[in-house]
C-alpha positions in Angstrom: 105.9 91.9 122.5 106.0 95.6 122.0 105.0 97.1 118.3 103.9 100.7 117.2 100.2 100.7 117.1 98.0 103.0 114.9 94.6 103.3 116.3 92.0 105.9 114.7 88.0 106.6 115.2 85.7 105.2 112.2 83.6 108.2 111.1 83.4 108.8 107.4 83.1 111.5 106.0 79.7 112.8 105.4 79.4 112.4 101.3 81.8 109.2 101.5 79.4 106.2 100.9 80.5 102.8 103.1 79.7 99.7 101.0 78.7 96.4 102.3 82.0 95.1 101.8 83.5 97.9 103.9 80.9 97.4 106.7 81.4 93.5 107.1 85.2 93.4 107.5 85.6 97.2 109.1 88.2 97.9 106.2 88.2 101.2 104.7 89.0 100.9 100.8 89.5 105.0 100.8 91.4 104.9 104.2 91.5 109.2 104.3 87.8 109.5 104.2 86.8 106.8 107.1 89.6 107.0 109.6 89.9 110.4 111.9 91.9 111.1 114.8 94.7 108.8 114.6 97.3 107.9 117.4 100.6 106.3 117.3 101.9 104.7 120.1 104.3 101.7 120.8 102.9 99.9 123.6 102.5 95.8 124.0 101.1 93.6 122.2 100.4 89.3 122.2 103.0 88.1 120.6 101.2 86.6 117.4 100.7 82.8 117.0 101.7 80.9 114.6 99.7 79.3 111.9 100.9 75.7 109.8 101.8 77.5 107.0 103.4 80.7 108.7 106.5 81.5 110.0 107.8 83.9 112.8 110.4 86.0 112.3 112.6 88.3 114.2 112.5 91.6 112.7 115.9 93.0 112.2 114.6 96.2 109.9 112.1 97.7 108.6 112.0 100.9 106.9 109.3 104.0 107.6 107.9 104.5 104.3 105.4 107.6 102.6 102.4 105.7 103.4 103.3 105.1 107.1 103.6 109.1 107.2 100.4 109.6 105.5 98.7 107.4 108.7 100.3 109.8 111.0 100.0 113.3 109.0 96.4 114.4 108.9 94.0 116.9 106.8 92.2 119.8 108.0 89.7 117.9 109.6 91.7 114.9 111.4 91.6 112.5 108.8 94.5 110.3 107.9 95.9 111.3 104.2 96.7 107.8 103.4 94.0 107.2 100.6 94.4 103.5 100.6 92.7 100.1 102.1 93.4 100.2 105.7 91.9 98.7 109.2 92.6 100.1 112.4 94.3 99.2 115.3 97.4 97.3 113.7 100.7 97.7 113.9 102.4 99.7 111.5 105.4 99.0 109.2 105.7 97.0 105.5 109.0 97.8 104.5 111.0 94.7 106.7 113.7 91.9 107.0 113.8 89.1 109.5 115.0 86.1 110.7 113.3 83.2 110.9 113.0 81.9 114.5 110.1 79.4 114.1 108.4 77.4 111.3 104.4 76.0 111.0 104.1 72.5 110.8 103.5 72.8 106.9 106.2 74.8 106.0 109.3 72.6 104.3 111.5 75.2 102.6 112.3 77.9 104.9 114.1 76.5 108.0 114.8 78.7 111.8 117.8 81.0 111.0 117.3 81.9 107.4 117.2 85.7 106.5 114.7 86.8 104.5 112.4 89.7 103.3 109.1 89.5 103.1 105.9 90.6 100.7 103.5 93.5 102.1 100.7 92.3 99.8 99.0 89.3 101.3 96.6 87.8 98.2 94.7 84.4 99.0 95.9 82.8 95.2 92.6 81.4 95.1 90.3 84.8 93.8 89.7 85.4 90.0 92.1 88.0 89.9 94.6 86.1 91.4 94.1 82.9 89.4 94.2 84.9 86.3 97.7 86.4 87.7 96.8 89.7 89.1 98.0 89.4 92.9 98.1 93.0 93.5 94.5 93.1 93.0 93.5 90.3 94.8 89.8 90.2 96.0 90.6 89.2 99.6 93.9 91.1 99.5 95.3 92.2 103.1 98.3 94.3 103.7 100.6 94.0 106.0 100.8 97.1 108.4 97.4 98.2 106.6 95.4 95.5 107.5 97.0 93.4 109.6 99.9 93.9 112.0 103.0 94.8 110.5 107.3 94.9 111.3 107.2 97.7 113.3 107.3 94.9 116.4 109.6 92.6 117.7 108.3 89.7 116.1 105.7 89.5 112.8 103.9 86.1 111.7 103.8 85.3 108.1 103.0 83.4 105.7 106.4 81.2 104.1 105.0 81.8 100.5 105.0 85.9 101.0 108.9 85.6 102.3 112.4 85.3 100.1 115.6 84.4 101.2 118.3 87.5 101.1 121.3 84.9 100.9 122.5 86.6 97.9 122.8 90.0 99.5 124.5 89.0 103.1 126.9 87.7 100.8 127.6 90.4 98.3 127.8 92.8 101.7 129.6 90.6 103.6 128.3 91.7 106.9 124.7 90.7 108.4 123.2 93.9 110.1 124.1 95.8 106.6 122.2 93.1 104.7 119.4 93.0 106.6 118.9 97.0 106.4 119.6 97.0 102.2 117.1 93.9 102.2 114.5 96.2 104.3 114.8 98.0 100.8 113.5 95.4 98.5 109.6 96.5 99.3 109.7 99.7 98.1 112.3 98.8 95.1 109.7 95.6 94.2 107.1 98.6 93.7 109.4 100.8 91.8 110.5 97.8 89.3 106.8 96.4 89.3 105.2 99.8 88.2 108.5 100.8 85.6 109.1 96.8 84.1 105.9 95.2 84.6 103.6 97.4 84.3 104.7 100.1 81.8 106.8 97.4 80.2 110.1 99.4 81.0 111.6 101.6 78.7 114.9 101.3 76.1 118.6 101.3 77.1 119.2 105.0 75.9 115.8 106.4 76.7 115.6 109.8 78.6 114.1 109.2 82.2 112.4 111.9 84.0 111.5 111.1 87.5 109.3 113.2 89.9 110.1 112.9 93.8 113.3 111.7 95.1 111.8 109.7 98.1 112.5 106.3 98.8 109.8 105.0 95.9 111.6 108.2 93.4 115.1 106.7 94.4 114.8 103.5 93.5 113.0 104.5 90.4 116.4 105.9 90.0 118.1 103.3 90.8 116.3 100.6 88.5 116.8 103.6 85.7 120.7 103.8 86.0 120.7 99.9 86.5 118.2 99.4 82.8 120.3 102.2 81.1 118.6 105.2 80.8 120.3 107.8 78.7 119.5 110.6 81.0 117.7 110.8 83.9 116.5 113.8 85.2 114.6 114.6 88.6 112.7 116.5 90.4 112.2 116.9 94.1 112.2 119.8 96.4 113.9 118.2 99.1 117.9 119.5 99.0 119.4 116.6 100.8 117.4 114.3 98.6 118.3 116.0 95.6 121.4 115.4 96.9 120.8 111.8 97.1 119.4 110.9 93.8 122.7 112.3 92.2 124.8 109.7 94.4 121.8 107.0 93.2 122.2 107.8 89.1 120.7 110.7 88.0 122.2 112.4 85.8 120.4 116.1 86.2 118.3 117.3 89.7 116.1 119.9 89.8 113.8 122.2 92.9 110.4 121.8 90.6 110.1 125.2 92.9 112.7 126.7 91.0 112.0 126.1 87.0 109.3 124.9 85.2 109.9 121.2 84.8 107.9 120.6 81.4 110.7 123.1 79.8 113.9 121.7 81.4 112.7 118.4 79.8 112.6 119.8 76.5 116.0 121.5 76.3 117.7 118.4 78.0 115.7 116.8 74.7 116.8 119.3 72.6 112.6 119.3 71.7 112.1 115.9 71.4 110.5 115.3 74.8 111.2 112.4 77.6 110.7 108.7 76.6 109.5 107.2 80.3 108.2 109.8 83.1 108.0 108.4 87.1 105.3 109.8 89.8 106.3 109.4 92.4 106.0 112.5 94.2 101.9 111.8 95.1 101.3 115.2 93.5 99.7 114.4 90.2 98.1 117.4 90.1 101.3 119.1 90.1 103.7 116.2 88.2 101.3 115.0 85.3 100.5 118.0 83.7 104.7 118.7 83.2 104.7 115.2 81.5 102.0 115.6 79.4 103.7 118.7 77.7 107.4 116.8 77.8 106.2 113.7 75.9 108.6 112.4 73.5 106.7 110.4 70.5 105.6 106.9 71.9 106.4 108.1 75.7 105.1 105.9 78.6 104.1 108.1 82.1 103.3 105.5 85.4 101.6 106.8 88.3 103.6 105.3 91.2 102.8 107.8 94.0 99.4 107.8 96.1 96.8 110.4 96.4 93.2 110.9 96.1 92.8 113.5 93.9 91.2 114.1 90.5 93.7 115.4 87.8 92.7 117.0 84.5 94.8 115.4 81.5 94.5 116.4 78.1 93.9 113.7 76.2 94.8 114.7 73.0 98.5 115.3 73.6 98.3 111.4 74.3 96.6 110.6 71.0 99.2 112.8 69.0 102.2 111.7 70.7 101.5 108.3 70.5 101.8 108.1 74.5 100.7 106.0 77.4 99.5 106.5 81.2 99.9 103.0 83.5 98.8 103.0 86.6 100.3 100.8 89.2 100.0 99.2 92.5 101.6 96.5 95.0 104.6 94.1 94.0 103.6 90.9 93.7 104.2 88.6 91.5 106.1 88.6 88.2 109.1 87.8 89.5 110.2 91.2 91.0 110.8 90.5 94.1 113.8 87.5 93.3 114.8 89.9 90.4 115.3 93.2 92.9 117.1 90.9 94.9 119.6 89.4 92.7 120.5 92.8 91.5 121.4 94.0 94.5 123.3 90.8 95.1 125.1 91.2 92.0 126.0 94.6 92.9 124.3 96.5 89.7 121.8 98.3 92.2 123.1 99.8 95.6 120.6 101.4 97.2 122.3 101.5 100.4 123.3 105.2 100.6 119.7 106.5 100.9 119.8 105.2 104.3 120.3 108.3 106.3 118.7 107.0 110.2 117.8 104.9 112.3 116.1 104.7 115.3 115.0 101.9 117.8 111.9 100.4 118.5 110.8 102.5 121.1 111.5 105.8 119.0 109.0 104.3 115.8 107.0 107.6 116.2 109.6 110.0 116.2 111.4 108.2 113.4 108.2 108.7 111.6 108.0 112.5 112.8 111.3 112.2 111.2 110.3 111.4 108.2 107.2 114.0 107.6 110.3 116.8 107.5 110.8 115.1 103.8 114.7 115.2 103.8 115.5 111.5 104.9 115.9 109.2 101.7 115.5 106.3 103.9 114.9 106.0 107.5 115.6 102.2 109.3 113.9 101.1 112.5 115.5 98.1 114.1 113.2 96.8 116.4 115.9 93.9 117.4 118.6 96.2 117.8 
């Protein structure tokens, strides 16, 4: 089968330290300071064999997302920017829908035919952190498209437990090729609702919502905040069409943080009372948190949604007067999100589909991602079974 392949030279980076861990299964935990020089390239593959309890599906979407750039875009010295636990070569992609076109021998509740999107974060359910109900942090945790091969590829084996049936949603849009591309958006929308709801605990219907970056991850955040019923939202992103985007997705107020000093927009649109939940997820803390630390209203929650390996200064005190909070966040596991983000967009209370603005075939993967480092796209689909 053909699948968009990211290979990449091991060589760390002089004052990075490679544990043990990293050294026995050739995963980088800090994937920007161990892999150098990658290259895309969509070329063939084995198609993958299936285990008992997997099944093989037939992608029909699966969207390029920030950390798929990040393997491409590279720093000064030819490192990837994605800062996160990768292995190289694999085949790219997280953000997918499929049907199913085979079954393992132990699987009894998905059946050949059935639509479904799947999980990127593949936890064993068997480590302490998992038993204790922390899947996202799983000891043995592999990620699809990180790790191990991903849905940028014809076909993609997997395990049944990772995958959720999209019934809901081919009915509510009442035409198949449309459901599979909105369902391609559950990933991203699971992390979004996993780092605002579960992990920050959400926020008040009537709260002010300020959220920073209008990419995929910023526009569900949007989304999920018209959807909860935010007050106000307000955003900030320096992108013009996705400005444009985030006003057809709920907010309520959109901003170039190039332009005006976001910290001070939040307190007039608060008339001084500050913002009650604040969204990163621009991956520019350095930049973002500092605004939200001087637009906190009283008991204010902040969650870091976007990636980047940087150090930010925070002044604590603000946090301590203000009553505030700072969640961090990762994966989507668990908790119900992903049959929650699904039945909302069944019901028709979230409708993400607008922010797809491409889409490209399978043999144009590395231009739709080229596409995508221009930062204007909300969204951009590849549909590898087109």
């Amino acid at each position: 089968m053909k699948g968009l392949i990211l290979d990449a030279v091991w060589e760390p980076k002089p004052d990075y330290k490679v544990s043990d861990w990293e050294k026995a299964t050739g995963k980088a935990i800090t994937g920007n300071s161990v892999w150098r020089y990658p290259n895309l390239e969509v070329r063939e593959k084995a198609d993958p064999q299936l285990k008992p309890d997997q099944i093989l599906l037939a992608v029909q979407a699966c969207g390029v997302c920030g950390s798929d750039m990040h393997s491409y875009e590279t720093d000064a010295d030819d490192y990837i920017l994605y800062p996160g636990l990768t292995k190289f070569p694999s085949i790219l992609g997280h953000e997918l829908s499929g049907k199913v076109v085979e079954v393992g021998r132990d699987v009894t509740d998905l059946k050949v035919g059935d639509m479904v999107t799947v999980e990127e974060m593949i936890w064993c359910g068997e480590c302490i952190p998992c038993r204790n109900g922390y899947p996202n942090h799983c000891t043995h945790l592999e990620e699809i498209g990180f790790t191990i091969d991903g849905g940028f590829a014809k076909y993609l084996a997997i395990g049944a437990k990772f995958a959720w049936k999209i019934d809901g949603i081919a009915e509510h849009f009442g035409d198949e090729q449309k459901a599979y591309q909105v369902a391609a958006l559950t990933e991203p929308t699971t992390v979004a609702y996993n780092a605002m709801f579960e992990r920050a605990g959400g926020f008040r219907p009537g709260h002010f919502v300020a959220v920073y970056g209008a990419g995929p991850i910023g526009l569900a955040a949007i989304g999920l905040a018209e959807a909860a019923g935010a007050g106000k939202i307000a955003v900030f992103e320096i992108s013009a069409e996705r400005r444009e985007l985030a006003k057809k997705i709920g907010a309520d107020h959109v901003y170039d943080p190039a332009e005006v000093t976001p910290h001070e927009v939040l307190m007039e649109l608060s008339r001084g009372e500050g913002f009650n939940f604040q969204v990163e997820a621009a991956g520019a803390p350095h930049l973002t948190v500092p605004e939200m630390v001087k637009s906190l209203a009283i008991n204010a929650k902040m969650v870091q949604i976007g990636r980047a390996a940087q150090n930010v200064p925070m002044y604590l005190e603000t946090l301590q007067v203000r009553r505030a909070q700072f969640f961090g966040a990762q994966g989507h596991s668990g908790h119900e999100t992903f049959p929650n983000v699904i039945r909302m967009v069944a019901s028709g209370r979230l409708d993400l589909s607008p922010v797809i603005t491409a889409r490209y075939g399978l043999d144009d993967t590395v231009a739709a991602i080229a596409k995508a480092t221009e930062r204007k796209d909300g969204k951009i689909m590849v549909l590898p079974n087109a």
